[in-house]
C-alpha positions as CSV (number, residue, x, y, z in Angstrom):
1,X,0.0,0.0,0.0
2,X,3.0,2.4,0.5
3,X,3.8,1.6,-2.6
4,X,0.9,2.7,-4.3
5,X,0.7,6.4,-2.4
6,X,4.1,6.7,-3.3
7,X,3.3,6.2,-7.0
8,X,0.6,8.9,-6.7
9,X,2.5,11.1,-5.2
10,X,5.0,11.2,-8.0
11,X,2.1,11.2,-10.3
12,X,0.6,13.8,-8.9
13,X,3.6,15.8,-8.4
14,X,4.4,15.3,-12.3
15,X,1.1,16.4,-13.3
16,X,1.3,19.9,-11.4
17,X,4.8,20.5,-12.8
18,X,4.5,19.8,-16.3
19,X,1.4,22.2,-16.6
20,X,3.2,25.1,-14.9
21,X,5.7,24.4,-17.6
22,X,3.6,24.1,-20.5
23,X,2.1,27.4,-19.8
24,X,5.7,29.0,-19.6
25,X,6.5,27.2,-22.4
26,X,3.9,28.2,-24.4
27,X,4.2,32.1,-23.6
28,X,8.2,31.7,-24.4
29,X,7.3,29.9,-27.6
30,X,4.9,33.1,-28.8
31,X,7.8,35.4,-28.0
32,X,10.8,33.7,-29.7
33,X,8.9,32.1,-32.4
34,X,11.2,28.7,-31.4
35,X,10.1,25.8,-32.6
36,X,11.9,23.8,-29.9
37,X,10.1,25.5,-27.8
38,X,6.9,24.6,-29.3
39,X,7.6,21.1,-29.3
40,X,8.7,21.3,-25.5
41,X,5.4,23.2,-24.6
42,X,3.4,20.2,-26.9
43,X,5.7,17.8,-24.7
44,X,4.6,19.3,-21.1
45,X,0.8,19.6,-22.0
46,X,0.8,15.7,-23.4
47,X,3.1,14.7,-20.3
48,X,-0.1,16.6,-18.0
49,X,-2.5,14.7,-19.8
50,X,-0.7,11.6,-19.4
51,X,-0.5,12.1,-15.9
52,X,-4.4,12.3,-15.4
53,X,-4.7,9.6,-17.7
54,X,-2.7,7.5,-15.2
55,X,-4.1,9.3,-12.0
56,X,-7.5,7.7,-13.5
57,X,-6.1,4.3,-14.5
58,X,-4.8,4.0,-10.6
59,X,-8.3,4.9,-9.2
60,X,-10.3,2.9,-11.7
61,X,-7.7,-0.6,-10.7
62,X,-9.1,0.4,-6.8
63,X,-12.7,-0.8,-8.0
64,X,-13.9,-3.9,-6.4
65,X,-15.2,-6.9,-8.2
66,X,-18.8,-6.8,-9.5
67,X,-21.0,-9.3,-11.3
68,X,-20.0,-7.9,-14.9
69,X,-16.4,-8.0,-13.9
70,X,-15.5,-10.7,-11.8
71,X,-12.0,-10.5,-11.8
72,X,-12.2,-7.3,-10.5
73,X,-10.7,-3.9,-12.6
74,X,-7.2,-4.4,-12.0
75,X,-6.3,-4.0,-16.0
76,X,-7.2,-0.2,-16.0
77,X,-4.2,0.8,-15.0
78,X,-2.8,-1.3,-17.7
79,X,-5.0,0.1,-20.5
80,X,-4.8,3.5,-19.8
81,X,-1.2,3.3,-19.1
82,X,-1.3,1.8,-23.1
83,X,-3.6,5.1,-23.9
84,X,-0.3,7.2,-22.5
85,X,2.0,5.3,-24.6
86,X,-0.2,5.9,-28.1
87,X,-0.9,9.3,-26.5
88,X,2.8,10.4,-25.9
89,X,3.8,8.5,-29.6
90,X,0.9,10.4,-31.7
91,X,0.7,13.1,-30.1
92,X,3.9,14.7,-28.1
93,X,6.1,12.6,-30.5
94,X,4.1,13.0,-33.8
95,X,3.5,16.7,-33.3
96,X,7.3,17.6,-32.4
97,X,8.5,15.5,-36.0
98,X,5.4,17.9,-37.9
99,X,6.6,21.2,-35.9
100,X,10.6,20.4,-36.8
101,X,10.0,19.3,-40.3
102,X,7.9,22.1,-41.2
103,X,9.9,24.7,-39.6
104,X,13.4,23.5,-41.8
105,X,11.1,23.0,-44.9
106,X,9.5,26.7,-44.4
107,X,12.4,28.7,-42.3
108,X,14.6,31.1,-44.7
109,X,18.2,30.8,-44.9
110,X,19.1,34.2,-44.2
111,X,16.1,34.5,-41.5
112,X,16.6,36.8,-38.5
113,X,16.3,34.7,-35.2
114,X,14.6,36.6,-32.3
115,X,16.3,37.1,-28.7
116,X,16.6,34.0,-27.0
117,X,16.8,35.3,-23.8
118,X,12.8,34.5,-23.1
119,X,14.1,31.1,-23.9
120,X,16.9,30.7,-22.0
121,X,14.8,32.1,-18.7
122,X,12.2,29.5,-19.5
123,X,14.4,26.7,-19.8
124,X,15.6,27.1,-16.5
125,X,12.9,27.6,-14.6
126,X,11.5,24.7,-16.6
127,X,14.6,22.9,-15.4
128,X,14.0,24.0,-11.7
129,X,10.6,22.5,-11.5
130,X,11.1,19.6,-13.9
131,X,13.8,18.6,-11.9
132,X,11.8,18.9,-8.6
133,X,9.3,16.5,-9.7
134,X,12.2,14.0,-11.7
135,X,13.5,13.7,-8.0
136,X,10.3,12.7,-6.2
137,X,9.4,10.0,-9.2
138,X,13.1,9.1,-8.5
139,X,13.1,8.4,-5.1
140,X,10.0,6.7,-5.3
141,X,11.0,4.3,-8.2
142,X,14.7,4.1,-6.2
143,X,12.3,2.7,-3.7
144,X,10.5,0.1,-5.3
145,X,13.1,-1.7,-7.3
146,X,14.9,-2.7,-4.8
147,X,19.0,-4.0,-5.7
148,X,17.2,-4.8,-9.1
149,X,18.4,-2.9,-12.0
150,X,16.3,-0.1,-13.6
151,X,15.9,-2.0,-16.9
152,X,15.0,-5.5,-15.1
153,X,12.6,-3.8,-12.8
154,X,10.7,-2.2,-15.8
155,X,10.6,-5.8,-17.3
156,X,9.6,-7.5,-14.1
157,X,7.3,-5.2,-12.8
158,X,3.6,-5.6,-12.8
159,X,2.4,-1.7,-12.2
160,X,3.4,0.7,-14.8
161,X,2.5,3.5,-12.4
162,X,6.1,2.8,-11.1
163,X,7.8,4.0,-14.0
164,X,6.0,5.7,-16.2
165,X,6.5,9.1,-14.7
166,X,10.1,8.0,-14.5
167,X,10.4,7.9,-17.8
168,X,8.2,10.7,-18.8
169,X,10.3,13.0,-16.6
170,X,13.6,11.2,-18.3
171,X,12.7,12.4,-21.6
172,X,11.3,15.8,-20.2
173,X,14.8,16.7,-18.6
174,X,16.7,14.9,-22.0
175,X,14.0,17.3,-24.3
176,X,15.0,20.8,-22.5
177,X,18.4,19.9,-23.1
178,X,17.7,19.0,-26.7
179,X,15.8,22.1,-26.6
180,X,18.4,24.4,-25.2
181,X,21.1,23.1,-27.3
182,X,18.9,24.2,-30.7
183,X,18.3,27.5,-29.8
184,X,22.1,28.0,-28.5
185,X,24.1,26.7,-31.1
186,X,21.1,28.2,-33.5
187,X,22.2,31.5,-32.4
188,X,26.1,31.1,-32.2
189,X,26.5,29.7,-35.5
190,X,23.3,32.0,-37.3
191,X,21.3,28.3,-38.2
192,X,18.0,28.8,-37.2
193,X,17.5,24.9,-39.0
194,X,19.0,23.6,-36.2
195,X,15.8,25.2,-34.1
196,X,13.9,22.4,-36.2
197,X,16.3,20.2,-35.8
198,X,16.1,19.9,-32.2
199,X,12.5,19.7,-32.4
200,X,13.0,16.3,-34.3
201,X,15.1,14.9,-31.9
202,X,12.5,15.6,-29.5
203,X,9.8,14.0,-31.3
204,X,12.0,10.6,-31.6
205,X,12.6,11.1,-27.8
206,X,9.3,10.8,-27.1
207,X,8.7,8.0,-29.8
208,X,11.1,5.8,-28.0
209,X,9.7,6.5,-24.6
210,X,6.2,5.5,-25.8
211,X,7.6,2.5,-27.6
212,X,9.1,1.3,-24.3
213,X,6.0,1.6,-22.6
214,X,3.4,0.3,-25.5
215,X,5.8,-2.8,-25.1
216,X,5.3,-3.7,-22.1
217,X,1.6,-2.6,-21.2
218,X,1.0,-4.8,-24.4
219,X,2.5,-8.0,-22.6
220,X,0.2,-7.0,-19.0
221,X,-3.2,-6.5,-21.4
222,X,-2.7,-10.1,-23.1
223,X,-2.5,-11.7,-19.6
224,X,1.7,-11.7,-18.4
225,X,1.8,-13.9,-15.4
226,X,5.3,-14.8,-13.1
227,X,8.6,-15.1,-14.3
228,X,10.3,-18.3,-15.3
229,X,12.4,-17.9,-11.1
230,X,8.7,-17.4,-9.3
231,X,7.2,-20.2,-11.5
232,X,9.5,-23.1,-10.4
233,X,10.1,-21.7,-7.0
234,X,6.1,-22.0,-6.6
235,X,5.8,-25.5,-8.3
236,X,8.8,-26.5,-6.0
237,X,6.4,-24.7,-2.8
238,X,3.6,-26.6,-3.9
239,X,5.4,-30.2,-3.7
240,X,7.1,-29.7,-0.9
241,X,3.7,-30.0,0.9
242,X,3.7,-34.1,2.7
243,X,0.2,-34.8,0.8
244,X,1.1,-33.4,-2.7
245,X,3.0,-36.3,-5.3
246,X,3.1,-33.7,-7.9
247,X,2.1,-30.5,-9.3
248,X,0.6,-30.8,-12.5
249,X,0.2,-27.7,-15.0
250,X,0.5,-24.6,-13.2
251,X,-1.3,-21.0,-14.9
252,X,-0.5,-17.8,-13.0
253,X,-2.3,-14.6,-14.7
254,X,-2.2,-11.0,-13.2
255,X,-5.1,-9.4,-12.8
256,X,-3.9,-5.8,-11.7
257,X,-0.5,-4.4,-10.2
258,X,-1.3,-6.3,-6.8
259,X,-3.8,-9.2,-8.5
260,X,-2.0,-12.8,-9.3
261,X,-4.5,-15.1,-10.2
262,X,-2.7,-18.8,-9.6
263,X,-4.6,-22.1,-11.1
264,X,-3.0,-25.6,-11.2
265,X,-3.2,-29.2,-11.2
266,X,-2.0,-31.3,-8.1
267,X,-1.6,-34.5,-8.2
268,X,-2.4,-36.0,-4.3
269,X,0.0,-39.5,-3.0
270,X,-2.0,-42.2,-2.9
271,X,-4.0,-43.2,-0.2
272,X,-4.6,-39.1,0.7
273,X,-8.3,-38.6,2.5
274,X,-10.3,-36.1,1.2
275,X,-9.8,-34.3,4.5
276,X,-6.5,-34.6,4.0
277,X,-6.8,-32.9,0.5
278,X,-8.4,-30.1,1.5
279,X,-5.8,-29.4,4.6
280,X,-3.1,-30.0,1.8
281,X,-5.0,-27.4,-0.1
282,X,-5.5,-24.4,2.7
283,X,-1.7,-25.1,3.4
284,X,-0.4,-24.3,-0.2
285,X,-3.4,-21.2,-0.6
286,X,-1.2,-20.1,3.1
287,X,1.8,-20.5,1.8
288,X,1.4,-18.8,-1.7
289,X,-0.3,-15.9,-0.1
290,X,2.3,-15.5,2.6
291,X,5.7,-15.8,-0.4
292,X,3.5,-13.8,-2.4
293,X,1.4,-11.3,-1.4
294,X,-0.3,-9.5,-4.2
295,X,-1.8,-13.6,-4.6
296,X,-5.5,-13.4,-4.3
297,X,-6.9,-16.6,-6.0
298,X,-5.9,-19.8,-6.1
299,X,-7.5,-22.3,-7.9
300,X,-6.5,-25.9,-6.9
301,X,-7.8,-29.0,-9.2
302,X,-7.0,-32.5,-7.9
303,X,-5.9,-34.2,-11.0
304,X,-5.5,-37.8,-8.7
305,X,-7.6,-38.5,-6.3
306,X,-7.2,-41.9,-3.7
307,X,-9.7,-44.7,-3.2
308,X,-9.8,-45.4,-7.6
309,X,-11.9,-42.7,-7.4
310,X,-12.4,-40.3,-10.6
311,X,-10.1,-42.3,-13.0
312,X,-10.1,-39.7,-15.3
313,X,-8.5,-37.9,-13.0
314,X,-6.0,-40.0,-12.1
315,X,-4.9,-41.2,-15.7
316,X,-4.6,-37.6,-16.5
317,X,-2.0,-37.4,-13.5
318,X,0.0,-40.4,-14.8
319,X,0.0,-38.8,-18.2
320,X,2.0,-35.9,-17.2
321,X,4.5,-38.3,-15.4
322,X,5.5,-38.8,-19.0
């Protein structure tokens, strides 16, 4: 649970931040007629929208489990995180490419470029307050990763909220200095292409951002369940138990950030009670819940049963002995 407030505090951090600066951003872009500046102000208005977006995706996962969804609405999160991926691709990324290209294709050689200064101003106080809310998404991502690395966390984990802001604020602080090195080296070498220039390189910023994030909201929407380590060391959990022979096919599925869903086969020793069975059962739901936490369903199916009972059951069992 500290987890989650600590997520949405970075979000909500981000959110303020970026639309202080896309209202700065916007007012310097009027005066300077910069069209890095554009593209940054396009890139703080999408990264505020994005935030909601997520804000919304977080409160929508909280829902409880109803009759038309009984699984509950853990996936939000994952499908509006994808909406912030096509969002930050079309529109921050898509937008920046159009405002770059068409400022080289229409900007004339010999143009006069307008004081910077306005620019320069509003790239730092950008800065200032970008970097204020890269630090708390930071320290809260810092936080939940543990000793894992950054990239193996953002493959591993199961709640986008983590790192999305992360990276939004990544390629926030990377696009003001894209941004400031256009206009500067635009007005110390008299290229006011390289204005446009910078605005492209902001655009495939973003592009690449969004493609990290489309990836792997894509693999949590089709249904990504434990790695290959948690797999085998809950099969190896599930035999250890005295009653249990062997555990058959084992499906794990997560629902939301902090929903597994766990179903497998079991194969019961011989001679096991159905009393027995059931204890065997209570002590591997325990157990599961207690090695893994964010486990709320299990779903148990005796593949063997004792007595010659259900030899359907049982052949299935000494099929996948095999």
């Amino acid at each position: 649970m500290a987890t989650q407030k600590g997520s949405k505090t970075a979000v909500v951090a981000a959110v303020a931040g970026n639309l202080i600066i896309a209202i700065i951003k916007f007012i310097a872009a009027a005066i300077t007629g910069s069209s890095a500046m554009i593209s940054e102000g396009i890139h703080s208005l999408v990264d505020t929208g994005n935030g909601l977006l997520v804000l919304l995706g977080m409160k929508k996962a909280r829902q409880p489990a109803d009759q038309s969804h009984p699984f509950g609405y853990g996936k939000s999160l994952y499908f509006w995180t994808h909406i912030v991926a096509v969002s930050i691709f079309g529109i921050g990324g898509g937008m920046s490419l159009y405002e770059g290209i068409s400022h080289i294709r229409h900007v004339a050689p010999a143009a006069e470029m307008g004081d910077p200064a306005a620019a320069y101003i509003v790239l730092g106080i950008s800065l200032l307050v970008e970097g204020g809310s890269f630090a708390v998404a930071v320290r809260q991502f810092l936080h939940a990763k543990g000793d894992l690395g950054a990239w193996q966390f953002i493959r591993q984990s199961k709640d986008p909220s983590l790192y999305t802001i992360v990276l939004e604020d990544s390629a926030a602080m990377l696009g003001l200095i894209f941004a400031f090195l256009g206009i500067f080296f635009g007005h110390l070498l008299h290229n006011p292409y390289l204005d446009g220039i910078a605005s492209i390189a902001i655009g495939l910023l973003l592009m690449s951002v969004a493609w990290i994030l489309a990836s792997r909201t894509m693999g949590l929407l089709m249904g990504e369940g434990v790695n290959a380590d948690q797999l085998a060391d809950i099969r190896r959990r599930v035999e250890a138990d005295p009653a249990v022979e062997r555990a058959g096919d084992i499906l794990t599925m997560y629902m939301g950030p902090h929903d597994l869903l766990v179903n497998m086969g079991v194969c019961f020793a011989e001679g096991t009670t159905a009393e027995q069975m059931h204890e065997s059962i209570r002590r591997i739901e325990a157990d599961l819940r207690n090695a893994y936490p964010e486990t709320n369903r299990v779903y148990i199916e005796a593949e063997s049963l004792p007595a010659g009972l259900f030899r359907k059951g049982e052949e299935r069992c000494k099929n996948s002995e095999r």
